[in-house]
PDBQT receptor file of N, H, CA, C and O in Angstrom, charges set to zero:
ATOM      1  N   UNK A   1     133.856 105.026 101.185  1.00  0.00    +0.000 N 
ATOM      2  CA  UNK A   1     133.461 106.152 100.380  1.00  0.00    +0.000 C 
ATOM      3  C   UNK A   1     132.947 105.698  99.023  1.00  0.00    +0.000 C 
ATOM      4  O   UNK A   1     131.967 106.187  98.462  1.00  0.00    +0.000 OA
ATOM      5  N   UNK A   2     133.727 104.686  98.536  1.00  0.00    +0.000 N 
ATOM      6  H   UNK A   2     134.524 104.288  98.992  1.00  0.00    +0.000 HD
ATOM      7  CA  UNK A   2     133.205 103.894  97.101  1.00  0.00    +0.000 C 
ATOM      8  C   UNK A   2     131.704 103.818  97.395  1.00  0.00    +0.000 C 
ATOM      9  O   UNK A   2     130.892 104.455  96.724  1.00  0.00    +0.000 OA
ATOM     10  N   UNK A   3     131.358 103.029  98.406  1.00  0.00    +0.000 N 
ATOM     11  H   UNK A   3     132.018 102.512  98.951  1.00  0.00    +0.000 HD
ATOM     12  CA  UNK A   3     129.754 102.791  98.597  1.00  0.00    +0.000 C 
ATOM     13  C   UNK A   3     129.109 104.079  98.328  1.00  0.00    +0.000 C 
ATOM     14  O   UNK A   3     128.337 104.031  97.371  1.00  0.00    +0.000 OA
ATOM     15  N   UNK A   4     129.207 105.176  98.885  1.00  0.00    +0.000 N 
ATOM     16  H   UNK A   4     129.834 105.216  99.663  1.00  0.00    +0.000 HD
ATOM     17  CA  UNK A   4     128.692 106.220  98.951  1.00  0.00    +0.000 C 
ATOM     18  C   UNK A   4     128.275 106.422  97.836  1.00  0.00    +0.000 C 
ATOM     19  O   UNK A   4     127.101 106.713  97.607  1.00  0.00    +0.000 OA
ATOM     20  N   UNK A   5     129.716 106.226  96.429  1.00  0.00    +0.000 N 
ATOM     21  H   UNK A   5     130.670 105.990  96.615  1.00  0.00    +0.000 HD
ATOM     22  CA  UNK A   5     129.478 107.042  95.195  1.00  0.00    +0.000 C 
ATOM     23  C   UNK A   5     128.864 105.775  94.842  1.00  0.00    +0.000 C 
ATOM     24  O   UNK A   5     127.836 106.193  94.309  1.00  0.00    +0.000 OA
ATOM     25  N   UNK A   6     128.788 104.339  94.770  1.00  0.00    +0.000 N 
ATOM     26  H   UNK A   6     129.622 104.000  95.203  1.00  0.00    +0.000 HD
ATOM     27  CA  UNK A   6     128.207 103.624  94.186  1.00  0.00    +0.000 C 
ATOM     28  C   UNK A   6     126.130 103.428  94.007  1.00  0.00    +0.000 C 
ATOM     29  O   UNK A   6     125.314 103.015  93.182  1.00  0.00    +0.000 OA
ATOM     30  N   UNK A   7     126.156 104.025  95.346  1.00  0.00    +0.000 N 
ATOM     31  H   UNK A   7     126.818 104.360  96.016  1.00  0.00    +0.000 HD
ATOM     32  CA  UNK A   7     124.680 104.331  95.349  1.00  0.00    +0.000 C 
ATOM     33  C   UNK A   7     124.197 105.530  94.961  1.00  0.00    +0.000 C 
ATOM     34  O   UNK A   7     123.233 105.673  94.210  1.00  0.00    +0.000 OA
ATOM     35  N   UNK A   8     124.988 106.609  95.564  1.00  0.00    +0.000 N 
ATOM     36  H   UNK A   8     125.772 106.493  96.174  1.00  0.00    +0.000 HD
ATOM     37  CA  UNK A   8     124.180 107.408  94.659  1.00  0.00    +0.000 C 
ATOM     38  C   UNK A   8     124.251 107.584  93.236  1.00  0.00    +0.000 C 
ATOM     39  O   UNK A   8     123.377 108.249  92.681  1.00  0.00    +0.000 OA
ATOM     40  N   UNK A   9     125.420 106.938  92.415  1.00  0.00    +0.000 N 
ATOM     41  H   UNK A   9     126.130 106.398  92.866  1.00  0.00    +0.000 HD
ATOM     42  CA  UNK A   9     125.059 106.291  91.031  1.00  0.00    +0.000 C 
ATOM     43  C   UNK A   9     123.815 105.674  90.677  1.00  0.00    +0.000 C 
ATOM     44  O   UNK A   9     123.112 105.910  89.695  1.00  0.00    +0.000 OA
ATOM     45  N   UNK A  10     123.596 104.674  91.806  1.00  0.00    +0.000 N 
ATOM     46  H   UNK A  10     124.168 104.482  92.604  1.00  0.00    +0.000 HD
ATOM     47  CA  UNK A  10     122.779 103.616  91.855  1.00  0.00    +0.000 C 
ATOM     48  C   UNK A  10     120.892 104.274  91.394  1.00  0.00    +0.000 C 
ATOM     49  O   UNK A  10     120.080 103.965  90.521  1.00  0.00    +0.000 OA
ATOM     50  N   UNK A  11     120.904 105.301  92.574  1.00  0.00    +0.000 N 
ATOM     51  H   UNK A  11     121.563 105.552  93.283  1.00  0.00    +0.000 HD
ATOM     52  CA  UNK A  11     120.055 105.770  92.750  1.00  0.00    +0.000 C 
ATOM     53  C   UNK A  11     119.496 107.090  92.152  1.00  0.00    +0.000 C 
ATOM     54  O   UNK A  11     118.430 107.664  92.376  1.00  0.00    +0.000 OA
ATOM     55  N   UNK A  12     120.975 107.541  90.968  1.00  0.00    +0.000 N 
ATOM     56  H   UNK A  12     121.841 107.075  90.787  1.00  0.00    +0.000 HD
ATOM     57  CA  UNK A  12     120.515 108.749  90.150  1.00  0.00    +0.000 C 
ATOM     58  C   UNK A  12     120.013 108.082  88.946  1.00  0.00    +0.000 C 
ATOM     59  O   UNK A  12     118.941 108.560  88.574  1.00  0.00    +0.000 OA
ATOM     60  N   UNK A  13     120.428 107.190  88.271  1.00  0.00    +0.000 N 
ATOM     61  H   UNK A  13     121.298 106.801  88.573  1.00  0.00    +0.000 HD
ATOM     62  CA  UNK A  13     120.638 106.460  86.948  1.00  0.00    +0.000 C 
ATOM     63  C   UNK A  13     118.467 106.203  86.629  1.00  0.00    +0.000 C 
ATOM     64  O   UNK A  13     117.816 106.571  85.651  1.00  0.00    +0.000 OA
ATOM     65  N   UNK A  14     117.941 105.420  87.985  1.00  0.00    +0.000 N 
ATOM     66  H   UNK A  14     118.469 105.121  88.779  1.00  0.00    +0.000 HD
ATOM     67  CA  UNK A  14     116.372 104.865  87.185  1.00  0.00    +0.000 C 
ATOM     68  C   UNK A  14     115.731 107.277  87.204  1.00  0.00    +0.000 C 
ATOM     69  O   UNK A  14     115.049 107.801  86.323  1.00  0.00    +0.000 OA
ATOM     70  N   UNK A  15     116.097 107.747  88.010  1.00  0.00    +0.000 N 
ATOM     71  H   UNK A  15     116.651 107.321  88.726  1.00  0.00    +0.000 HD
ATOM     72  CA  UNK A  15     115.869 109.133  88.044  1.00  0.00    +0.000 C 
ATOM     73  C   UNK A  15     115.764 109.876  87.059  1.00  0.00    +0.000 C 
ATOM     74  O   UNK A  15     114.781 110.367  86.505  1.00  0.00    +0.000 OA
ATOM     75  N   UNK A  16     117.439 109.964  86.758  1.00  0.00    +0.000 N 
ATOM     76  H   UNK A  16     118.238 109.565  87.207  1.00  0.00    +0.000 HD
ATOM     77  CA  UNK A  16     117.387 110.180  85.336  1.00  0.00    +0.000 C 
ATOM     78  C   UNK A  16     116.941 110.063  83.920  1.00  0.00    +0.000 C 
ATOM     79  O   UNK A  16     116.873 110.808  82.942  1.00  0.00    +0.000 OA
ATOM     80  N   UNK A  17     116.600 108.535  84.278  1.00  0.00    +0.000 N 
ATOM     81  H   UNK A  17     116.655 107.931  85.072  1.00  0.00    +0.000 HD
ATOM     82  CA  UNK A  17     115.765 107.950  82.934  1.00  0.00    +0.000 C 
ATOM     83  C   UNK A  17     114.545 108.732  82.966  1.00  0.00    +0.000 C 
ATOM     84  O   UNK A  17     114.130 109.369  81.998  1.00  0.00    +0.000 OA
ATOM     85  N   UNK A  18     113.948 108.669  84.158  1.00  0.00    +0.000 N 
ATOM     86  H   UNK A  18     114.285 108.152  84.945  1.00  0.00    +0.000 HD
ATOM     87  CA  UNK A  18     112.342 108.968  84.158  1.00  0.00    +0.000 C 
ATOM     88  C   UNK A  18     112.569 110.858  83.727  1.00  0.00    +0.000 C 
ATOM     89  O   UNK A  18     111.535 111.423  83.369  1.00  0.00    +0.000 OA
ATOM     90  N   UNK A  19     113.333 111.362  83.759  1.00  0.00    +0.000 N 
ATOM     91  H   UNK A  19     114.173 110.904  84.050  1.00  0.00    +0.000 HD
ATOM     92  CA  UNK A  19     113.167 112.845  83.780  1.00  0.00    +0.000 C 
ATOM     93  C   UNK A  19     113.649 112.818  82.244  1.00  0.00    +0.000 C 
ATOM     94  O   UNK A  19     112.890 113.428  81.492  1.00  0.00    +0.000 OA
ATOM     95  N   UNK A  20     114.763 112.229  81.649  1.00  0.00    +0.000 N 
ATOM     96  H   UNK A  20     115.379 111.734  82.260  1.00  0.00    +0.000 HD
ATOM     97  CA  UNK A  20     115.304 112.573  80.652  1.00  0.00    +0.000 C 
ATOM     98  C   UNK A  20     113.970 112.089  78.861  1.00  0.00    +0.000 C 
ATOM     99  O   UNK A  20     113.778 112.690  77.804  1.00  0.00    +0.000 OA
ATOM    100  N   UNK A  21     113.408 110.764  79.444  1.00  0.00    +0.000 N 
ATOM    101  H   UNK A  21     113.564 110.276  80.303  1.00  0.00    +0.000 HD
ATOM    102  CA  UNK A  21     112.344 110.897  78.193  1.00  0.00    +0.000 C 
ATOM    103  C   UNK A  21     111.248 111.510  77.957  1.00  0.00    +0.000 C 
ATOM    104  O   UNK A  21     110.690 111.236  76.894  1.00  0.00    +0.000 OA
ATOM    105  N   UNK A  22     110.747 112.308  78.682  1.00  0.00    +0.000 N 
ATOM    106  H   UNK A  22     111.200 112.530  79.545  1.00  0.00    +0.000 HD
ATOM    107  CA  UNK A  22     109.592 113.323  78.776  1.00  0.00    +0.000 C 
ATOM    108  C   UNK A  22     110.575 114.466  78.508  1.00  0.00    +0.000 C 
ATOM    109  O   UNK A  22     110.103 115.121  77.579  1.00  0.00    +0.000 OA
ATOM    110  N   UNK A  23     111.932 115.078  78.984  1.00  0.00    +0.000 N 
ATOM    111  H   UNK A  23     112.315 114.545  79.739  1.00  0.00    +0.000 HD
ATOM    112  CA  UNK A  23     112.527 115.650  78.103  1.00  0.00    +0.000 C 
ATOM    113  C   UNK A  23     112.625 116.081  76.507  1.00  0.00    +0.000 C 
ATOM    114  O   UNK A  23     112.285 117.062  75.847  1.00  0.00    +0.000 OA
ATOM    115  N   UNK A  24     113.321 114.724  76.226  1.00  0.00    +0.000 N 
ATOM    116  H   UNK A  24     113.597 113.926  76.762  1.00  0.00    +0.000 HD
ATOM    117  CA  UNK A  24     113.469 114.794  74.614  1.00  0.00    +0.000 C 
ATOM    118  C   UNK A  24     112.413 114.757  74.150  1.00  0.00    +0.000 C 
ATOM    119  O   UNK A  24     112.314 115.024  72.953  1.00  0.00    +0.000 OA
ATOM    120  N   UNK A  25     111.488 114.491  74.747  1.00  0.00    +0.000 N 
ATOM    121  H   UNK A  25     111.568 114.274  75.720  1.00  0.00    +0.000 HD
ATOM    122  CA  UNK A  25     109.645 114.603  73.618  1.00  0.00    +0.000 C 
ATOM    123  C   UNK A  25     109.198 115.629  73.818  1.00  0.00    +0.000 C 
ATOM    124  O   UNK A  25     108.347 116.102  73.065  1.00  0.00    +0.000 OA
ATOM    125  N   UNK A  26     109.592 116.187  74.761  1.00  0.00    +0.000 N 
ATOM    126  H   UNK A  26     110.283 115.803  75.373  1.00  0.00    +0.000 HD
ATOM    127  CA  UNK A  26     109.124 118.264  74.840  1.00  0.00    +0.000 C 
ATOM    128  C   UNK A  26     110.375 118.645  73.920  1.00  0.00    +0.000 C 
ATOM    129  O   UNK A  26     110.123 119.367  72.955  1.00  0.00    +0.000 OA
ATOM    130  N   UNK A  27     111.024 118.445  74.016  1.00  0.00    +0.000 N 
ATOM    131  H   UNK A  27     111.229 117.859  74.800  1.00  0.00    +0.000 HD
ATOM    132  CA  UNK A  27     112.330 119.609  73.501  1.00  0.00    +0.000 C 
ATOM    133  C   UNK A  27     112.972 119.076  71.949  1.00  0.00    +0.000 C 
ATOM    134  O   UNK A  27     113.231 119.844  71.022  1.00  0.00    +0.000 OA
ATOM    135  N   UNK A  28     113.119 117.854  71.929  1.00  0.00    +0.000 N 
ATOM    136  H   UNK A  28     112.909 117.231  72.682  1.00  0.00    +0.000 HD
ATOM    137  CA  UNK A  28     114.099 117.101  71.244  1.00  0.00    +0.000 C 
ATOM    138  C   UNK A  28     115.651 116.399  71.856  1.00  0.00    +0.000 C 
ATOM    139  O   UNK A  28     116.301 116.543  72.891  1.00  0.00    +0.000 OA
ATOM    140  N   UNK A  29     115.793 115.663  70.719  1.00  0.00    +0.000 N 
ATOM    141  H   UNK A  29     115.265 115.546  69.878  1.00  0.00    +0.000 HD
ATOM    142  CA  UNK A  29     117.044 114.753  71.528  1.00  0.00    +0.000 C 
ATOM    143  C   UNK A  29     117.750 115.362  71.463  1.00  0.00    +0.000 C 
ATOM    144  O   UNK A  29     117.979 115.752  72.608  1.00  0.00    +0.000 OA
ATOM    145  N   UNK A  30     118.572 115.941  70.597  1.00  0.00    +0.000 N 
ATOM    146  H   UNK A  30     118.386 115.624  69.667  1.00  0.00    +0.000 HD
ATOM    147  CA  UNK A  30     119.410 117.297  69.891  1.00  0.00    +0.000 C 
ATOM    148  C   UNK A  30     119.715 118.196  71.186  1.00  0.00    +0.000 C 
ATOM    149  O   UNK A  30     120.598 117.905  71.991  1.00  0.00    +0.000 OA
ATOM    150  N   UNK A  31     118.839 119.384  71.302  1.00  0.00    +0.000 N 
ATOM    151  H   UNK A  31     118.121 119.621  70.647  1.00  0.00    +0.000 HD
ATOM    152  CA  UNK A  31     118.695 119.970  72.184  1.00  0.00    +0.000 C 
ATOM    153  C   UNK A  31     118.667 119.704  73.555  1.00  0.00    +0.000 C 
ATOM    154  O   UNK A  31     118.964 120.591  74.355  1.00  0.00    +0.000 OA
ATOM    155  N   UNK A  32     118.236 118.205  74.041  1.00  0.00    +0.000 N 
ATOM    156  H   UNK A  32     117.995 117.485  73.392  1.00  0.00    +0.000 HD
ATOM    157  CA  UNK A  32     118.637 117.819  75.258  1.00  0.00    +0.000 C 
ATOM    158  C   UNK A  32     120.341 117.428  75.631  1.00  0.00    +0.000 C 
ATOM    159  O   UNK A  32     121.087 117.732  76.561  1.00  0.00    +0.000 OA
ATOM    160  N   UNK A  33     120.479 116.674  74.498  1.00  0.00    +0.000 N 
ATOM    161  H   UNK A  33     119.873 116.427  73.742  1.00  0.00    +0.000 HD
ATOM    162  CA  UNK A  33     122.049 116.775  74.754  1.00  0.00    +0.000 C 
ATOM    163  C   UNK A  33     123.405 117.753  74.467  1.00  0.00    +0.000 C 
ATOM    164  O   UNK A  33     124.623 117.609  74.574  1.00  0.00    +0.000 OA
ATOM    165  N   UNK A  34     122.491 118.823  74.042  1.00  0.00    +0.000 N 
ATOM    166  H   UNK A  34     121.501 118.940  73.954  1.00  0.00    +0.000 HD
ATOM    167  CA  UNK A  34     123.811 120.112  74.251  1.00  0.00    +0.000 C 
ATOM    168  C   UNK A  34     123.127 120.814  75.453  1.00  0.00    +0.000 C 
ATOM    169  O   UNK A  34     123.623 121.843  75.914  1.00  0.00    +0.000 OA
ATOM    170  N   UNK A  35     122.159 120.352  75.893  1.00  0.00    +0.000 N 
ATOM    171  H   UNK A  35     121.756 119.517  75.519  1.00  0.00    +0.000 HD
ATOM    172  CA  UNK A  35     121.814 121.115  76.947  1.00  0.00    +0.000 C 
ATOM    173  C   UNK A  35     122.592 120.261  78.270  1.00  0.00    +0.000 C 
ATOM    174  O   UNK A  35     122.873 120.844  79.318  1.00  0.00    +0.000 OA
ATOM    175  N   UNK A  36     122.841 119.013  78.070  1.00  0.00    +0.000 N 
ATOM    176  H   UNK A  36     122.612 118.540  77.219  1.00  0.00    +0.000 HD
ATOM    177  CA  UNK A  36     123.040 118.212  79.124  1.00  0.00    +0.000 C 
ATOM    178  C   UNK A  36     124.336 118.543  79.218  1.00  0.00    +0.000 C 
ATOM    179  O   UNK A  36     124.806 118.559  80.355  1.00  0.00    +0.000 OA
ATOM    180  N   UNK A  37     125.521 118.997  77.688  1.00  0.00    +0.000 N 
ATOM    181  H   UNK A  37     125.139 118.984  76.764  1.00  0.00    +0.000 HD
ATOM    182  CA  UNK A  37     126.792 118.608  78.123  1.00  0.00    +0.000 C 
ATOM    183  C   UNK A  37     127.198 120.121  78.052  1.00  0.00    +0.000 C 
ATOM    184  O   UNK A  37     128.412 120.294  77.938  1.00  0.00    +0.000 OA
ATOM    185  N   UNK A  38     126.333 121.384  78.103  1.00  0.00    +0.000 N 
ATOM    186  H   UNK A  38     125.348 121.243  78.196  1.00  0.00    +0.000 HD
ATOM    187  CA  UNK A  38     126.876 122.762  78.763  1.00  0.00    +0.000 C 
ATOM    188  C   UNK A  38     126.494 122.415  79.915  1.00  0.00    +0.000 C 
ATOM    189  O   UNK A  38     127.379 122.571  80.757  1.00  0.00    +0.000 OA
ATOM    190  N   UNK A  39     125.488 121.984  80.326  1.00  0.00    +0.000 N 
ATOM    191  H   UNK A  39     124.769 121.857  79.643  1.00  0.00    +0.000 HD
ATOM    192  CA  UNK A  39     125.127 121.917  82.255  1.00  0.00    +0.000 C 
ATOM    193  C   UNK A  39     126.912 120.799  82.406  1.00  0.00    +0.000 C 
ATOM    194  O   UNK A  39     127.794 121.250  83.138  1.00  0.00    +0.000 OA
ATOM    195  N   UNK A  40     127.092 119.792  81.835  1.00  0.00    +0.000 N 
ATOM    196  H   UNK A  40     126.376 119.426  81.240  1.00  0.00    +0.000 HD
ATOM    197  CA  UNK A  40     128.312 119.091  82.455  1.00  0.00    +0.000 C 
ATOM    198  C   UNK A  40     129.357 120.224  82.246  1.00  0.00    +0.000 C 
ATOM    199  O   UNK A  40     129.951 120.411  83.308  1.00  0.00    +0.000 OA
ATOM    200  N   UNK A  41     129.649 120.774  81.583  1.00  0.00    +0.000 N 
ATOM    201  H   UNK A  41     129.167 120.622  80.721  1.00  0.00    +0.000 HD
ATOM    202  CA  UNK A  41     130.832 121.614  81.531  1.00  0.00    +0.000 C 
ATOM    203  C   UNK A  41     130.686 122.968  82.213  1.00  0.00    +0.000 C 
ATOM    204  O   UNK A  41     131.740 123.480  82.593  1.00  0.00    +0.000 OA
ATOM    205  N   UNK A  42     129.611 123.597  82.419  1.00  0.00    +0.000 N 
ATOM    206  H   UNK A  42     128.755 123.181  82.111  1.00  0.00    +0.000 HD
ATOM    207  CA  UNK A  42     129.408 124.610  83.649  1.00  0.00    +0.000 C 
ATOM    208  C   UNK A  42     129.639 123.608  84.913  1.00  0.00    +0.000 C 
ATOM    209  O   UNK A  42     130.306 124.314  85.669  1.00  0.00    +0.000 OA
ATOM    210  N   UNK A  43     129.539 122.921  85.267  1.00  0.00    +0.000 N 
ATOM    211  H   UNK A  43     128.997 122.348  84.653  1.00  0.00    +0.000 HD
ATOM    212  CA  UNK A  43     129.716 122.465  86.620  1.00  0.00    +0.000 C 
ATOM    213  C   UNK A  43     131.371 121.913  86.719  1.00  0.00    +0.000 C 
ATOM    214  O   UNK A  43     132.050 122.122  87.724  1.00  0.00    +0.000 OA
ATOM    215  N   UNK A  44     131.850 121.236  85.600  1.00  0.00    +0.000 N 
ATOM    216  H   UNK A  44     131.298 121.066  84.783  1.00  0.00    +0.000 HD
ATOM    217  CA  UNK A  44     133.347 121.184  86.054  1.00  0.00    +0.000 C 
ATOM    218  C   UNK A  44     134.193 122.919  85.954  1.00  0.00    +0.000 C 
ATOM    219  O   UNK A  44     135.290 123.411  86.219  1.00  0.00    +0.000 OA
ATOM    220  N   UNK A  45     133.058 123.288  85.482  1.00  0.00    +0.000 N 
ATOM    221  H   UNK A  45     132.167 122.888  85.267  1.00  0.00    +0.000 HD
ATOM    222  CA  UNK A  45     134.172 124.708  85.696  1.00  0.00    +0.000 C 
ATOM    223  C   UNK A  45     133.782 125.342  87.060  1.00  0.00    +0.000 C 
ATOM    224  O   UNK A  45     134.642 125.881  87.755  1.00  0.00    +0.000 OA
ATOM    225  N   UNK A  46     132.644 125.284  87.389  1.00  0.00    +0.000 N 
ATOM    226  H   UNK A  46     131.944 124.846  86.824  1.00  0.00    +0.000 HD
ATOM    227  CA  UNK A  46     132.219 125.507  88.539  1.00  0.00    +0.000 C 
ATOM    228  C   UNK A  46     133.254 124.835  89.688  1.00  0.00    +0.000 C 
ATOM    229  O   UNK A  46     133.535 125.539  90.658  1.00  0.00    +0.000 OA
ATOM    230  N   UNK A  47     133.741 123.672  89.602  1.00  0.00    +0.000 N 
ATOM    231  H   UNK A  47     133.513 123.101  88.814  1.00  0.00    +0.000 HD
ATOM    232  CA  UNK A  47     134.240 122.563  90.470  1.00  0.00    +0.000 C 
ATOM    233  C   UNK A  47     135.839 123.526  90.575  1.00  0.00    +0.000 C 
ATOM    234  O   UNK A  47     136.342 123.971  91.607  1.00  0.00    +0.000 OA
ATOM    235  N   UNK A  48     136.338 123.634  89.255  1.00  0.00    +0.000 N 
ATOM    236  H   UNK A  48     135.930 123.272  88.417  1.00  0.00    +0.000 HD
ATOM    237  CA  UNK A  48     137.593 123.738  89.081  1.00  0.00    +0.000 C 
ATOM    238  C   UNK A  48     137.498 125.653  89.682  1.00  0.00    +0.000 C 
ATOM    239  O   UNK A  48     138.597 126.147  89.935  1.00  0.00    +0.000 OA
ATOM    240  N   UNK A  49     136.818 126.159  89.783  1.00  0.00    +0.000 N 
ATOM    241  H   UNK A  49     135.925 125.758  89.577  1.00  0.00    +0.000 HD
ATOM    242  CA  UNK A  49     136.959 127.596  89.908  1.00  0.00    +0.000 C 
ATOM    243  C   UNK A  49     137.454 127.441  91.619  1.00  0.00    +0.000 C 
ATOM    244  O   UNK A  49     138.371 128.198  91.939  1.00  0.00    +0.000 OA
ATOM    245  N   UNK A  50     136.983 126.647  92.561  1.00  0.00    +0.000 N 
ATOM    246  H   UNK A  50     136.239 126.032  92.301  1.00  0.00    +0.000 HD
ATOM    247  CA  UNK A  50     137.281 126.509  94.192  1.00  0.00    +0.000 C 
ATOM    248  C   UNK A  50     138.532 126.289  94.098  1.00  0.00    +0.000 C 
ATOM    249  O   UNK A  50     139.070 125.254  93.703  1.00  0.00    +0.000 OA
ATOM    250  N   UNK A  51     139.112 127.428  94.523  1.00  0.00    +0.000 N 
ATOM    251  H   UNK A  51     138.675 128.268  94.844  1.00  0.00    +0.000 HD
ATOM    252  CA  UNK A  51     140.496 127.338  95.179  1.00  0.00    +0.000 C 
ATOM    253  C   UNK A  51     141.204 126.138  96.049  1.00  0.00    +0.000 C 
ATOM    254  O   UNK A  51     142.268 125.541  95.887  1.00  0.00    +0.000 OA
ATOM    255  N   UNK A  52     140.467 126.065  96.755  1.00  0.00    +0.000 N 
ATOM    256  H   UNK A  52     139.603 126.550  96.886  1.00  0.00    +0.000 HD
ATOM    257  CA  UNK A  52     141.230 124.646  97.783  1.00  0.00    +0.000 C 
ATOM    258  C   UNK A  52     141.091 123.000  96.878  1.00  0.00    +0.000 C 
ATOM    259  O   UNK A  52     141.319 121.932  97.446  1.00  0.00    +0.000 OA
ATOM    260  N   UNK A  53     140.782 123.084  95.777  1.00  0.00    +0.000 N 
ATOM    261  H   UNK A  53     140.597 123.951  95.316  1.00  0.00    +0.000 HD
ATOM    262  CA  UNK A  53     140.288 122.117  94.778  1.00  0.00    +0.000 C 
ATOM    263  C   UNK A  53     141.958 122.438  93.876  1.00  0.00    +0.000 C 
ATOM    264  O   UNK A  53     142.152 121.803  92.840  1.00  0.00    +0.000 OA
ATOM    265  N   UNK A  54     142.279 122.729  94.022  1.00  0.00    +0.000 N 
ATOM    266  H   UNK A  54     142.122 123.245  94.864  1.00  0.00    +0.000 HD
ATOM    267  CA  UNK A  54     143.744 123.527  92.974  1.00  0.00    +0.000 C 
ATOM    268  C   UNK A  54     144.810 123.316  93.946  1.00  0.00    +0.000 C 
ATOM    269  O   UNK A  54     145.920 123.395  93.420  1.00  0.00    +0.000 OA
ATOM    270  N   UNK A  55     144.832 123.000  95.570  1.00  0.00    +0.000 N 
ATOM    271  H   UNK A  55     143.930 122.936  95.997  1.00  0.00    +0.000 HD
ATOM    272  CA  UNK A  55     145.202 123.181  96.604  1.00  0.00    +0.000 C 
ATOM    273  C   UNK A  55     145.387 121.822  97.096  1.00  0.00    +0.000 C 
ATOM    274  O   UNK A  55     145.733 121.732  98.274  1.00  0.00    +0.000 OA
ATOM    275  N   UNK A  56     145.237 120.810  96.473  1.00  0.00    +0.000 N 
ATOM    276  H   UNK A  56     144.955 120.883  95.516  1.00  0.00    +0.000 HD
ATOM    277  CA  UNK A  56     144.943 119.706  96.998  1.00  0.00    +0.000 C 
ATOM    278  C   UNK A  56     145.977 118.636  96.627  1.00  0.00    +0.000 C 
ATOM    279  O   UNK A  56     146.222 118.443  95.436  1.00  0.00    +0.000 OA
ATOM    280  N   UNK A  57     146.613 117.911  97.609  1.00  0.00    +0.000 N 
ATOM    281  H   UNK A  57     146.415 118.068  98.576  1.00  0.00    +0.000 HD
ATOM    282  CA  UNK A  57     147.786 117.330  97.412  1.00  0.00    +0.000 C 
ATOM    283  C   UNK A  57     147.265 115.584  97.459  1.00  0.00    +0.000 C 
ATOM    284  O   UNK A  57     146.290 115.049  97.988  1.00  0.00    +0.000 OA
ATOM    285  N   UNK A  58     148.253 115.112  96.760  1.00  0.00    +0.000 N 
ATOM    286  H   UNK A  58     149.044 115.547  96.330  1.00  0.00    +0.000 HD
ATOM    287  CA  UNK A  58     148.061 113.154  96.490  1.00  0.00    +0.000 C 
ATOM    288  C   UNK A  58     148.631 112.978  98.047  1.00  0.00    +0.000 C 
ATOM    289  O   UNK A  58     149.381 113.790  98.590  1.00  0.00    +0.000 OA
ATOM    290  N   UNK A  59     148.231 112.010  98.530  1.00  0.00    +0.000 N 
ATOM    291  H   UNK A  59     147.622 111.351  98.089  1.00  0.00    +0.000 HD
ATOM    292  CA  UNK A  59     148.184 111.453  99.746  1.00  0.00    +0.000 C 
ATOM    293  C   UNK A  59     149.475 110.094  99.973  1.00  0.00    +0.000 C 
ATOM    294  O   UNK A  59     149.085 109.182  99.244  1.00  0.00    +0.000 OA
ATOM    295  N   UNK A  60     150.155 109.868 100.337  1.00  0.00    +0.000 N 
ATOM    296  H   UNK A  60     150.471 110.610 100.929  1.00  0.00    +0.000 HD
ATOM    297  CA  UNK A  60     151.110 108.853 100.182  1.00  0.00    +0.000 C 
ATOM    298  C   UNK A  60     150.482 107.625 100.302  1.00  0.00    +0.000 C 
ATOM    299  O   UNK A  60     149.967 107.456 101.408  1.00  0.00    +0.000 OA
ATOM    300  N   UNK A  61     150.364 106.741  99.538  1.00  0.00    +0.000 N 
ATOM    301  H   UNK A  61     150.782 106.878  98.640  1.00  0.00    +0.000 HD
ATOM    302  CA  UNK A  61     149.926 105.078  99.193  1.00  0.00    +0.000 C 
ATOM    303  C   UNK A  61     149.846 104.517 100.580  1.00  0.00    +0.000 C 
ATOM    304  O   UNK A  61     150.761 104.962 101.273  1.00  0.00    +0.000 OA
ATOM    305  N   UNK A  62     149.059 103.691 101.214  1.00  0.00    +0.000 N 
ATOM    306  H   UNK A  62     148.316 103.330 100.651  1.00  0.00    +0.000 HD
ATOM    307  CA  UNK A  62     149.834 102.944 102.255  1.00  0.00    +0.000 C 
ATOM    308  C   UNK A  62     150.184 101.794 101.460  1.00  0.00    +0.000 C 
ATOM    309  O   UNK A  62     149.915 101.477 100.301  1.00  0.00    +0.000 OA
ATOM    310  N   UNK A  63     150.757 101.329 102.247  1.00  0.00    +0.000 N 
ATOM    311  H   UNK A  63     150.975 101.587 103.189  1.00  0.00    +0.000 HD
ATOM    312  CA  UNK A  63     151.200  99.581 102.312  1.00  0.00    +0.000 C 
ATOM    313  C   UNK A  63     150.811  98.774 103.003  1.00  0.00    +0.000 C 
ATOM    314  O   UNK A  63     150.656  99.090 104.182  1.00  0.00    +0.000 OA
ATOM    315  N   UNK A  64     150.426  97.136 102.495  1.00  0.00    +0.000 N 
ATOM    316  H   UNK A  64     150.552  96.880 101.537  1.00  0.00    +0.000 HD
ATOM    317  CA  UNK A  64     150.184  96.592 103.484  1.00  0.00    +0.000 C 
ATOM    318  C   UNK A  64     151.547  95.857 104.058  1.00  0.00    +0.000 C 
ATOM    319  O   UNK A  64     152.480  95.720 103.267  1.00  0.00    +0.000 OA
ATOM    320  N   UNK A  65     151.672  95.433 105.264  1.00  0.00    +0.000 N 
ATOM    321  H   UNK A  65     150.914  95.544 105.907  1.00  0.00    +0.000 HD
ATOM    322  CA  UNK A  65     152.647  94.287 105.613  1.00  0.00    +0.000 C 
ATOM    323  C   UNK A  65     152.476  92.992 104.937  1.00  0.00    +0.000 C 
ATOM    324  O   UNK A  65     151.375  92.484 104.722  1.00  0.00    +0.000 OA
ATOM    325  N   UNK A  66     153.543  92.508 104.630  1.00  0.00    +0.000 N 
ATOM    326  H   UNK A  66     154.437  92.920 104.805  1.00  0.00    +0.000 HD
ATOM    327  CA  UNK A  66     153.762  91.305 104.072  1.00  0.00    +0.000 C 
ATOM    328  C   UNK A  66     153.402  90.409 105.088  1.00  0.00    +0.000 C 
ATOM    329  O   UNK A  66     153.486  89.196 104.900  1.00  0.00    +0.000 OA
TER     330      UNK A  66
């Protein structure tokens, strides 16, 4: 599952760049980053509003054998 999140890290990060500096030269830097961190905080509230997300229990560790 790590892989999973490691690429699509991988593969949002050159994305982002290309969308975010034609951004700040239309809008400003200012304004891009309160725009960026209400979009981050609408979405963890978004995340946290799903019930079965509130519902969700820690899993017991395995072990390996010695």
């Amino acid at each position: 599952m790590s892989a999973y999140d490691w690429f699509g890290s991988l593969l949002a990060y050159p994305i982002g760049l290309a969308i975010a500096a034609p951004l700040a030269g239309a809008i400003g830097i200012r304004e891009l980053l309160v725009f960026s961190a209400v979009l981050e905080i609408v979405t963890i509230v978004a995340i946290l509003a799903v019930r079965s997300v509130w519902n969700l229990e820690a899993s017991p560790t395995e072990t390996t054998p010695s």
